[in-house]
C-alpha positions in Angstrom: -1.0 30.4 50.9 -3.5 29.6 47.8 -6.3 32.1 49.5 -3.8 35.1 49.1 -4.2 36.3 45.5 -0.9 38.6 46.0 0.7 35.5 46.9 -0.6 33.8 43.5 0.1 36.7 41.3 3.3 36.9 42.3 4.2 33.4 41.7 2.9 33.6 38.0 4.4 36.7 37.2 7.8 35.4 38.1 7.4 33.0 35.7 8.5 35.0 32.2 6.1 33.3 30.3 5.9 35.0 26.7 4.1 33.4 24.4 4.1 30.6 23.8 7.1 29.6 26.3 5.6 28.6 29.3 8.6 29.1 31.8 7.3 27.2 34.6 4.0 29.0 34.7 1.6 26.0 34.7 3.9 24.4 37.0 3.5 27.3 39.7 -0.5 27.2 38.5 -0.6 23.0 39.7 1.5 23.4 42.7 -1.8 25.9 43.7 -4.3 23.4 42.6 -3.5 20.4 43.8 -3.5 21.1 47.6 -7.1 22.0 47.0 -7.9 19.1 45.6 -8.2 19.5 41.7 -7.2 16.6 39.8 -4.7 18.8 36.6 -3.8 17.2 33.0 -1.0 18.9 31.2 -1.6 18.6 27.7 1.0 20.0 25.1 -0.6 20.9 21.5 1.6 21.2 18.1 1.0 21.6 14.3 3.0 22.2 11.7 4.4 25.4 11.0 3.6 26.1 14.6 5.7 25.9 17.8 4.6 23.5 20.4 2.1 25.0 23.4 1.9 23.5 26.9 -1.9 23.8 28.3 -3.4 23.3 31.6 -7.2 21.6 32.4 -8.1 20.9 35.9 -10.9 19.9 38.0 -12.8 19.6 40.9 -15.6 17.3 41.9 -17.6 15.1 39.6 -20.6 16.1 39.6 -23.0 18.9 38.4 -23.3 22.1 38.1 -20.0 22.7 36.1 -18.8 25.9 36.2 -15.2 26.5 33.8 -13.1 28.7 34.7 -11.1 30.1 31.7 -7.6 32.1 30.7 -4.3 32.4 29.6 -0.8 32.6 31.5 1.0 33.2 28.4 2.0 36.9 28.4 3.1 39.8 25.4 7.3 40.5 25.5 8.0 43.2 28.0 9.8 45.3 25.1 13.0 47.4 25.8 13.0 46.3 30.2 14.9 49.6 31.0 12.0 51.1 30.3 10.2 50.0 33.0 10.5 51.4 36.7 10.7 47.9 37.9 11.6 44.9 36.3 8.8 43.2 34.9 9.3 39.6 35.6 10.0 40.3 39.5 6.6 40.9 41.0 7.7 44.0 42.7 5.3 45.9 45.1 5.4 49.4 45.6 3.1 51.9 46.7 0.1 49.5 46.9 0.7 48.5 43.2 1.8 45.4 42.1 4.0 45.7 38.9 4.8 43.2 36.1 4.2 41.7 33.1 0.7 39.8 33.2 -0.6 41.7 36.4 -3.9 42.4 34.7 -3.6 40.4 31.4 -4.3 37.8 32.4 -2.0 36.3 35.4 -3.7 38.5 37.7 -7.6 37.2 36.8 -6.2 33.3 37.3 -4.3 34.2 41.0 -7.8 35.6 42.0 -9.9 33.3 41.1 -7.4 30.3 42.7 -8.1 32.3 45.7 -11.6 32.5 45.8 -11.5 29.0 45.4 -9.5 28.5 48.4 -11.6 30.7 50.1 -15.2 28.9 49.1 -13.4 25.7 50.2 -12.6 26.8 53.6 -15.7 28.6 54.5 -18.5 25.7 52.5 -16.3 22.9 52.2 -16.4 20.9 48.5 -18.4 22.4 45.7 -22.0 21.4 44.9 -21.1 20.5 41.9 -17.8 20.7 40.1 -15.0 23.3 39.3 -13.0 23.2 36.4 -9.7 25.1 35.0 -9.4 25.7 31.1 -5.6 27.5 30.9 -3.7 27.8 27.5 0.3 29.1 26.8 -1.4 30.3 23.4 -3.9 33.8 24.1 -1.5 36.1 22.5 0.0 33.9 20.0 -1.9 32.4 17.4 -4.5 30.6 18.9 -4.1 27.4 17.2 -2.8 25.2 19.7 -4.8 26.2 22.8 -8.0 26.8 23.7 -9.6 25.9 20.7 -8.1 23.0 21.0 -8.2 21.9 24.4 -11.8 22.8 24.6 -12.3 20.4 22.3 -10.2 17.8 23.5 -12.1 18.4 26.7 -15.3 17.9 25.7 -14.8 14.2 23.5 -13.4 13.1 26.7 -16.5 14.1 28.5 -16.4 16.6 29.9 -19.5 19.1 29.7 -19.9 22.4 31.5 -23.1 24.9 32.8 -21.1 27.6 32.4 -17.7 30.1 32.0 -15.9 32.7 33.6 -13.3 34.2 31.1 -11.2 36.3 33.6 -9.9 38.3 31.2 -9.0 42.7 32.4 -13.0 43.2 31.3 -13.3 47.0 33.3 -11.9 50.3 31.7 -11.9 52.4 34.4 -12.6 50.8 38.0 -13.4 47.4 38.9 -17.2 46.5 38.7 -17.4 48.6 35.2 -18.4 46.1 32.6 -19.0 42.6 32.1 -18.6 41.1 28.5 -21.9 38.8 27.3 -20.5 39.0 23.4 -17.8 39.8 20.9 -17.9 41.4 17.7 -16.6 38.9 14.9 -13.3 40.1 13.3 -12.3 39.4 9.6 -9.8 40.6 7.8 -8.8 41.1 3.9 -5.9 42.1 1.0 -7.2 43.4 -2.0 -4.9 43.9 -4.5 -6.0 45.5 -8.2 -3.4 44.9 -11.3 -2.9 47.1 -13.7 -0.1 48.4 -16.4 3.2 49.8 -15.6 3.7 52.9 -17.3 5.5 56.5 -17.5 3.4 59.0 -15.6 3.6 61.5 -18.5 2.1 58.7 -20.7 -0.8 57.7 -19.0 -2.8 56.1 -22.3 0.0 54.0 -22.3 -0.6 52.7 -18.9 -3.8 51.4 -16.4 -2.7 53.0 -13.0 -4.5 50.4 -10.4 -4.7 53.2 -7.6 -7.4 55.0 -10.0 -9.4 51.6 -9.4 -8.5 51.2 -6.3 -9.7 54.2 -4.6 -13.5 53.5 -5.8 -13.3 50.0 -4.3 -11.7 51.2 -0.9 -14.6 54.4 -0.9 -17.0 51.3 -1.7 -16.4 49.6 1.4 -17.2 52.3 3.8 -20.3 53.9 2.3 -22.7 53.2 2.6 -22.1 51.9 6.2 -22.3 48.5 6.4 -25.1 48.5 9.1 -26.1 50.7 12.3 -25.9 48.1 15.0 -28.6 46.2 16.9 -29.4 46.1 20.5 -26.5 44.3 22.1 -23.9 45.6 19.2 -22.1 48.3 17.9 -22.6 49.3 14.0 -20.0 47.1 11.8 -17.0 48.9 11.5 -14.6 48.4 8.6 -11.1 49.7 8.6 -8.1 50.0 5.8 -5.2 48.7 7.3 -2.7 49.5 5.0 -2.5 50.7 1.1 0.4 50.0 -0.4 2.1 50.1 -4.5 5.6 49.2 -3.3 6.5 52.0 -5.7 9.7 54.6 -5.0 9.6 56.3 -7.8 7.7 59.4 -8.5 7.2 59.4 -12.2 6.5 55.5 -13.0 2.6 54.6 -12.5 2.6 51.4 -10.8 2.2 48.2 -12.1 -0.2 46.7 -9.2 -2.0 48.7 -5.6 -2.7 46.7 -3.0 -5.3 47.2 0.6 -5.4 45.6 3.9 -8.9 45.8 5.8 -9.9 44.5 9.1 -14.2 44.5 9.8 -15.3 44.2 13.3 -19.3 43.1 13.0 -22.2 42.4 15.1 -24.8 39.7 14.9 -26.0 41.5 11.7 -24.1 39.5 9.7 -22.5 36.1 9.8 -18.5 35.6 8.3 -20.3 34.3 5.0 -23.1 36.8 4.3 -20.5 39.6 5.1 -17.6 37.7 3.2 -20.8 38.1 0.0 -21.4 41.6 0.9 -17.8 42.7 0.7 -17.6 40.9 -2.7 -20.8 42.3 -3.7 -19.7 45.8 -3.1 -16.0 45.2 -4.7 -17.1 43.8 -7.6 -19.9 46.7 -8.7 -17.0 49.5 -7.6 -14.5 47.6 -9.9 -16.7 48.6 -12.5 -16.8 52.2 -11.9 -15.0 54.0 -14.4 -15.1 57.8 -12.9 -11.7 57.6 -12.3 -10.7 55.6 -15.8 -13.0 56.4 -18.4 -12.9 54.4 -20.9 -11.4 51.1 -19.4 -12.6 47.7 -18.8 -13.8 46.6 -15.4 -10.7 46.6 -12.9 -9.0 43.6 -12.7 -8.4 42.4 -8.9 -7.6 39.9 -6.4 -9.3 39.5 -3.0 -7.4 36.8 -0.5 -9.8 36.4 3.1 -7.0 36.2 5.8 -6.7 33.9 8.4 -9.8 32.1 10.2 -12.4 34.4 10.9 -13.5 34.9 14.2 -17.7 34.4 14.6 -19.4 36.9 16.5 -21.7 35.5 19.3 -23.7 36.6 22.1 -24.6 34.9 25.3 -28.2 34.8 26.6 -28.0 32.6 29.2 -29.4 35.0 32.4 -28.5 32.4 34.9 -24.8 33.3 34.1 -24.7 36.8 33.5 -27.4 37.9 36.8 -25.8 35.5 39.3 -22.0 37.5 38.3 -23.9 40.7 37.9 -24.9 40.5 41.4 -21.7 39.1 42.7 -20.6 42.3 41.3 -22.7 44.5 42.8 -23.0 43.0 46.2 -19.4 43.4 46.6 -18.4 47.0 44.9 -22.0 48.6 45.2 -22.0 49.5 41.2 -24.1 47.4 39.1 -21.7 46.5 35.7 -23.0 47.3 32.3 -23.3 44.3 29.9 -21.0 44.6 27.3 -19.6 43.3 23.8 -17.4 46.0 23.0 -13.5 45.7 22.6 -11.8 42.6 20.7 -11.5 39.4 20.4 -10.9 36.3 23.2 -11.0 32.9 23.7 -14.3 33.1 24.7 -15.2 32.8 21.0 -13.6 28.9 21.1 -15.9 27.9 24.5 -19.1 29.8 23.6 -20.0 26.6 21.4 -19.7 24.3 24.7 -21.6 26.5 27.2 -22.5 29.7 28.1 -19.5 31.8 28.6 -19.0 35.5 29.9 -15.4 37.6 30.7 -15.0 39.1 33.9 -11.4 40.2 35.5 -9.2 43.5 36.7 -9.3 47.0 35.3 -7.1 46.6 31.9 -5.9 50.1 31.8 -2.0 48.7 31.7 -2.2 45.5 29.7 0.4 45.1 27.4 2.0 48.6 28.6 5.6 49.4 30.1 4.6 48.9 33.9 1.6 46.7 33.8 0.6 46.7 37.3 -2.2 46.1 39.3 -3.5 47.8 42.6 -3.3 45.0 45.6 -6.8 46.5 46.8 -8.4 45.6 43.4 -6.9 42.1 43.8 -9.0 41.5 46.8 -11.8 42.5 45.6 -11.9 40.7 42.4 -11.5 37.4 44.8 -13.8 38.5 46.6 -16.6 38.9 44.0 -15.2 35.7 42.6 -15.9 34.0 45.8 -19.1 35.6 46.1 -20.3 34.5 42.9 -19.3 30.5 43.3 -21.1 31.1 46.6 -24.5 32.0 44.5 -23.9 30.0 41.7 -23.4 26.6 43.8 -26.8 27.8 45.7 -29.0 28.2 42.6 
């Protein structure tokens, strides 16, 4: 039965989809679907250098208001299996728990939310409006060839929504904890400063880079870069990794290199923190403390990747009609939230309004992931309670 999130979990789980193989998973995902009426597209994405991802869009009714429902069934590797006290691609039950891979990220969000479709359609009959599926093979993978993408093929076909449910595991610690309205940006960097092999007994003969290099690190963690805003956490910079690729212990390396990661509010956009990080490099490569008497340090700085834009949802329609779906059905009122990392919420908050709300995320990506059947229910539940107030409004 579609209604029976159990049911649905178990289905999904059983289908060892690790990124970005989708082993039958959207197959399982349209055999629930189509019985209640949703018309699916299966649309497969590719690039170069990149492997091929199968995605999932699927809707409901043709009028408005559109609400999207959003996630991944794509799932991290299980790691070493005998680890785990049951086998993480069989969907096991035992002692109220359901274990496997995907339970709470994000297979288990997607069952529920089938369900509380189900449910809504039994009780009110069609929608008010219309109810659409956004699902991507490509959440832990790169995110290149899934919901950026299908978003956007989404949309220059037509289709425009009111508003998003990301059910992504959104509640540290019991369900009705926290709904996410935002995400910090996330950038991240390699700088690398050159200087003169030498004989560490020698030094005048030699420019040791790490002498330079320690300044420029120091320089990007104080001062702080700011000390947050009402909806955000300060900006938080982190070195990664620090490397000379050096073995030996009297030989002053020829070149020191730095990985950094910055996690930052709506402070600062990806450019004017891209200039402040150049800013603050390029005055602490001058600093000569450390190597009196030399010329400004000569260094590299490559931006990695495609930074991901911080952004914040405002839209009160959205967040008090889940808010109160929440409450109604677990008596605790959720705080609003834009803590953690990134989603794919940051690829549909340029199309609507988009908040995450799913399980307790305590075991995602552990040995065991498993979620409690109880919590299941009740996430359908204040699923179904919300379409029943947002379809209303």
């Amino acid at each position: 039965m579609t209604d029976n999130p159990v049911e649905n979990l178990a289905a999904l789980i059983r289908c060892a989809s690790v990124t970005p193989r989708d082993a039958g998973a959207l197959d399982s995902l349209t055999a629930m679907l189509e019985p209640l009426g949703f018309a699916v597209e299966r649309i497969a994405f590719a690039e170069d250098g990149t492997e091929t991802v199968d995605n999932l869009y699927a809707r409901l009714g043709k009028s408005g208001p559109h609400l999207m429902f959003a996630g991944h069934t794509d799932v991290v590797p299980a790691g070493n299996e005998a680890d785990w006290s049951h086998p993480p691609f069989a969907a096991q039950i035992d002692s109220g728990m359901l274990f496997g891979r995907g339970a709470v990220d994000m297979k288990g969000g997607i069952a529920c939310f089938v369900a509380a479709v189900a449910r809504h359609l039994k009780s009110n009959g069609a929608p008010a409006g219309s109810i659409s599926l956004l699902i991507t093979g490509d959440e832990e993978g790169p995110a290149i060839n899934g919901t950026r993408k299908l978003v956007e093929w989404a949309s220059q076909k037509g289709e425009q929504w009111d508003g998003c449910i990301v059910g992504e595991p959104t509640n540290p610690n019991v369900l009705g904890d926290m709904i996410k309205i935002g995400r910090r940006g996330s950038m991240s960097g390699t700088l690398t400063v050159n200087g003169t092999q030498g004989h560490a007994a020698y030094p005048h003969l030699a420019d040791n880079p790490v002498r330079a290099l320690i300044p420029m690190l120091e320089s990007l963690i104080d001062p702080e870069l700011d000390s947050g805003t009402n909806r955000f956490p300060p900006t938080n910079l982190e070195i990664t990794t620090v490397d000379v690729g050096n073995p030996a212990l009297n030989v002053i390396p020829a070149k020191a290199s730095a990985s950094f990661n910055v996690r930052f509010n709506d402070t600062w956009t990806a450019e004017s923190l891209r200039a402040e990080i150049e800013r603050r490099l390029a005055e602490a490569g001058r600093d000569d403390r450390l190597r009196p008497g030399r010329d400004a340090a000569d260094y590299t700085l490559v931006w990695r990747d495609r930074p991901s834009p911080v952004f914040l949802t405002r839209d009160e329609t959205l967040i008090e009609t889940l808010a109160g779906a929440v409450e109604a059905r677990t008596g605790r009122r959720p705080e609003l939230s834009t803590t953690g990392g990134t989603s794919d919420a940051r690829f549909i908050k340029d199309y609507c309004p988009v908040v995450e709300f799913g399980l307790v995320g305590q075991t995602m990506h552990m040995v065991d992931e498993r979620v409690a059947l109880t919590d299941l229910e009740e996430l359908t539940g204040i699923y179904e309670t919300f379409l029943q107030r947002w379809f209303a409004v």
